[in-house]
N, C-alpha and C positions, 0 to 999 in steps of 0.2 A: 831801278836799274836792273835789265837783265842779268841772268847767270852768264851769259856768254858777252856779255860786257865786262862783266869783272876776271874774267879767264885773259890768258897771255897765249902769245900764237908759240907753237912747237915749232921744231924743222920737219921739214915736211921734205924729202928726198924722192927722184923719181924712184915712181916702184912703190910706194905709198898706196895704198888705197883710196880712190875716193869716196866720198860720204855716197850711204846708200840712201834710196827713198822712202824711206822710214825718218835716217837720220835728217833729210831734206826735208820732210814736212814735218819733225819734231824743232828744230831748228826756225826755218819759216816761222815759227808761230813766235817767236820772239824779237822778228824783227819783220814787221807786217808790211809794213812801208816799200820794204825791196819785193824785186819782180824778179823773177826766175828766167833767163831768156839762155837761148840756143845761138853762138857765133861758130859757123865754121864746124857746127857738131858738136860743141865744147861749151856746158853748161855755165853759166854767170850766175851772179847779184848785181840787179843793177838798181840804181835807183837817183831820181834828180831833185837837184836839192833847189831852190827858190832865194832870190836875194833881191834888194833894190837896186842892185847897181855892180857896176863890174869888178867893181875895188871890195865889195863885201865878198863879191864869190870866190874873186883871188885870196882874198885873206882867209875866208871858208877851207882853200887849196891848199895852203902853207899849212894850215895846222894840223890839216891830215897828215901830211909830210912829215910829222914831227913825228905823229903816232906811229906810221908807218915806220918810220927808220927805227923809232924806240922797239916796235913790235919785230922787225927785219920781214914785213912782208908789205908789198908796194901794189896801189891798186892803177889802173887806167883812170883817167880823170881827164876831162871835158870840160874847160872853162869857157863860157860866152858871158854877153851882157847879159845880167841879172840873174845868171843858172851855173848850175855845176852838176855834172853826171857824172856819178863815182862808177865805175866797173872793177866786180872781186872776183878770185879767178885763180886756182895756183897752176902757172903754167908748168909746172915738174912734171903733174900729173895729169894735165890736159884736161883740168874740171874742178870738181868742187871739194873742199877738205874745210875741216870742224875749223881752220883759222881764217876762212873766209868770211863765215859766218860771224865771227868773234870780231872781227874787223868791220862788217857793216854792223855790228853794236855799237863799237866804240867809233865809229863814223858818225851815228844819229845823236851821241851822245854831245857829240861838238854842238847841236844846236840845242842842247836843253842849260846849255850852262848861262 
């Protein structure tokens, strides 16, 4: 398990800083699987998850949902047949902060269980 799996999300208020690109490719490295993309100017974590079927990806959804609420921070999510595209993101600060990253840990960790 990563360090930034076992971490809990802060509040994050606009006017926060976001993570610099140090802390982006110190971070990165603990969560290899996500891809770094650009929406609108406004850096993400995205990353798509693989299922056999629609009712696994839905169920995949819901339990983010659960972390998400426990954690108080909510990602974008993409459900089709057999996939799910999680997108992390704090929109306060229009980019990326240490609990984005903390949240695509505990994202990947849904499928090691």
């Amino acid at each position: 398990m990563s360090t930034l799996a076992k971490a809990n999300c802060q509040a994050c208020r606009a006017g926060a800083l976001s993570a610099c690109t140090s802390e982006v490719e110190e971070w990165l490295l603990q969560i290899p699987k996500w891809s770094l993309i650009k929406v609108d100017g406004i850096e993400q974590l995205q990353r798509q998850f693989k299922f056999n079927n629609f009712v696994a990806a839905m169920s995949f959804a819901n339990e983010l949902t659960e972390i998400a609420e426990q954690q108080d921070h909510h990602p974008a999510i993409l459900v089709e047949w057999g996939k799910a595209t999680v997108t992390w993101w704090t929109h306060s600060i229009a980019g990326l902060h240490r609990n984005d990253f903390i949240m695509a840990a505990k994202t990947d960790q849904l499928l090691a269980k």
